[in-house]
N, C-alpha and C positions, 0 to 999 in steps of 0.2 A: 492528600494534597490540600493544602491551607488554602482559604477564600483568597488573600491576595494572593498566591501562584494560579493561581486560574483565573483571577481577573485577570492580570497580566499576560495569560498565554491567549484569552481569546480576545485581549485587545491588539496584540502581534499579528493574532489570525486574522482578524479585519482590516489592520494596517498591511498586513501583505496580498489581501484579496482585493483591495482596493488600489494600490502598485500596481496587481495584474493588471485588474482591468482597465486600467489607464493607459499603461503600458501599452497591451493586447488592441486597444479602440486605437491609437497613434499608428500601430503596425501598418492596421488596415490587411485588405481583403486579399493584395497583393503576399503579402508574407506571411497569411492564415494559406492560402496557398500553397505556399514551398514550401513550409512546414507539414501541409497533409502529401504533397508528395514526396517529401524526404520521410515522413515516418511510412509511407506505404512502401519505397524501399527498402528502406528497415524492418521494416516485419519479414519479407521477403527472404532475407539475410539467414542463411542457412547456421551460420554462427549463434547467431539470436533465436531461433529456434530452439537450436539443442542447449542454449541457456533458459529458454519458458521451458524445456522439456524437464530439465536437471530439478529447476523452481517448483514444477507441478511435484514432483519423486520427491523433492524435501518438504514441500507442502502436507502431503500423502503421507509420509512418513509422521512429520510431528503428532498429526492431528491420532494417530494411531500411539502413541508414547504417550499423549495426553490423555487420550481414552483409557487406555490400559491404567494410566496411573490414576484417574479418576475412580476407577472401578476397583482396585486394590484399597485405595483410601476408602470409599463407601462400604467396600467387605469389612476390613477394619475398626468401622464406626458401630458396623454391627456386629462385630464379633466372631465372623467368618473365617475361616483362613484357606 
């Protein structure tokens, strides 16, 4: 990635972190609120559950695809097979 694409992406990042928190301070204390009671509903959500559960089993899964292919590639490097 070239110096100017990453200036530009971490001056996006601060221009959007800076939106939030403007944003977020305007809301106020009232709609940080509803916000934390609508996401404790949502967690609750028997739907959303069995999709962190799906996420965790593809999570679990890659991370063992990558190991396995890390450890093929390093046998390789040394001449293993």
């Amino acid at each position: 990635m070239g110096y100017a694409l990453r200036m530009r992406f971490r001056l996006g990042l601060m221009i959007g972190g800076a939106v939030g928190y403007v944003l977020g301070a305007r809301a106020g204390r009232e709609r940080y609120e509803e916000i934390r009671r609508w996401w404790g509903t949502a967690r609750r959500n028997p739907s959303l559950e069995q999709l962190a559960k799906v996420g965790q089993g593809l999570s679990d899964m890659s991370r063992s695809v990558v190991a396995g292919g890390l450890e093929k590639t390093s046998d390789a490097i040394r001449g293993e097979s």
